[in-house]
N, C-alpha and C positions, 0 to 999 in steps of 0.2 A: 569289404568296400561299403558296405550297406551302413554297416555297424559305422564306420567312421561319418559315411556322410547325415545319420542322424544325431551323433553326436556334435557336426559342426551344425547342426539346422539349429540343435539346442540351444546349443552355444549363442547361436547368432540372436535367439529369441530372448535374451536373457540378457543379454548386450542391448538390444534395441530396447526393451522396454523401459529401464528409468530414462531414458532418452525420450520417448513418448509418454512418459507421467508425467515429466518438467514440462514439456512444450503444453499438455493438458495445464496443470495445475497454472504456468506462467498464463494462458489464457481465459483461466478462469476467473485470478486474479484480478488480468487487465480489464475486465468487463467489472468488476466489481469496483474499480478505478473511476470505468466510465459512469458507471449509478451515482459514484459520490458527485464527479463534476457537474452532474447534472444537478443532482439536489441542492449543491452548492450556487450553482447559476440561478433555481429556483427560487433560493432562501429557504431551501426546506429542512431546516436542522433534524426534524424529527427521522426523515427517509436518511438521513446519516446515521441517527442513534442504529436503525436497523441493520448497517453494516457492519455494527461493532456486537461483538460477541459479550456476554452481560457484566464479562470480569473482564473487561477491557479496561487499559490507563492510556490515554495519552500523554508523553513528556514533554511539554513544549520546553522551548530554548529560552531560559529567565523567567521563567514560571514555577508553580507549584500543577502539581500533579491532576490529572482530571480522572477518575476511573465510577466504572459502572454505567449503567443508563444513563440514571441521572446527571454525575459528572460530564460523560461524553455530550449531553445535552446541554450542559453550561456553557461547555468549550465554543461546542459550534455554533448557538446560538447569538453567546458572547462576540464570534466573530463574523460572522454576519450580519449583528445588530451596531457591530463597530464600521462596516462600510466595504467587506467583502463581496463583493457581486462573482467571482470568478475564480477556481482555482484548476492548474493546470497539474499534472502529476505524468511524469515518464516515468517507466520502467527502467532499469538499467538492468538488472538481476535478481531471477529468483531461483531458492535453492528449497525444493521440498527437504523435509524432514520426519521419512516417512510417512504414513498418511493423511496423518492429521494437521501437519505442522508445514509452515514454510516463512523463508525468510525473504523480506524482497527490500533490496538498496533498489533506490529511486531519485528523481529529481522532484522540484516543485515549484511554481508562481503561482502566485497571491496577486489578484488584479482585482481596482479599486472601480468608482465611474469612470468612465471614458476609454476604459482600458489601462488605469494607470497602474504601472506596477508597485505594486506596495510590498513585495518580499519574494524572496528566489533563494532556494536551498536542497539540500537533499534530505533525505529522510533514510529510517531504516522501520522496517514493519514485521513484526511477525503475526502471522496469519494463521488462523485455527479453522479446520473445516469441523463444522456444526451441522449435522442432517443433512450432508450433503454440499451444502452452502459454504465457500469461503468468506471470513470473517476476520475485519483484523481486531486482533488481542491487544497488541504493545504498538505504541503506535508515536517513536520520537524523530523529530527535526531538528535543523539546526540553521538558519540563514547564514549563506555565504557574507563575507565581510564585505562591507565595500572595500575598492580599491584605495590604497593608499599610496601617495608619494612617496619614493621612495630620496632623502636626497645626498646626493652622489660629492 
């Protein structure tokens, strides 16, 4: 009786724990989420460059590629200096990938002065933990379409 009921404690320990690494790493994420929209509200491109890990690319949607420090610092920079004041970023899903790795589908807006929205999409990220630190790696979007008439 003994015998079976440490094999269900096992059991249940073993069960429960990548269930408690995702909900970790998914919050570790989100806080790494919240440092960019800040930086972003800031205008601080550089305090973004630090969220990216150093072999980082981002893909933008009808662009050419941005990767490393420096690249990541064009991007941002670029868009902030284009009249970005705000960016907004929901989670929808993250899937670790053993320890180092994870992949997170998400949402996105882009708001200009006034609040005005300048672009709304989802994105997909893969994230690399660096010393501890989650970090995103690959980092592409894509803006949803505008609506179009459909006619009947």
């Amino acid at each position: 009786m003994k015998l079976v009921s440490l094999a269900a404690l096992l059991a249940s320990l073993l069960i429960a724990h990548p269930a408690q690494a995702k909900s970790d790493v998914q919050n570790a994420i989100e806080l790494q989420n919240k440092a960019l929209m800040a930086a972003a509200s800031r205008g601080d491109a550089e305090a973004i460059v630090g969220l990216y890990t150093d072999q980082a690319v981002i893909l933008p949607q009808g662009s050419k590629s941005f990767g490393g420090p420096r690249g990541v610092r064009a991007y941002w920079q670029g868009a902030l200096d284009s009249g970005v004041k705000k960016v907004r970023l929901l989670t929808l899903v993250v899937e670790p990938r053993g320890d180092d790795t994870a992949d997170e589908i998400g949402r996105y807006w882009v708001y200009g002065d006034k609040g005005k929205l300048l672009d709304a999409g989802k994105y997909l990220v893969v994230w690399k933990n660096e010393g501890g630190a989650w970090k995103l790696h690959r980092d592409i979007y894509n803006s949803n379409p505008p609506a179009v008439a459909i006619p009947y």
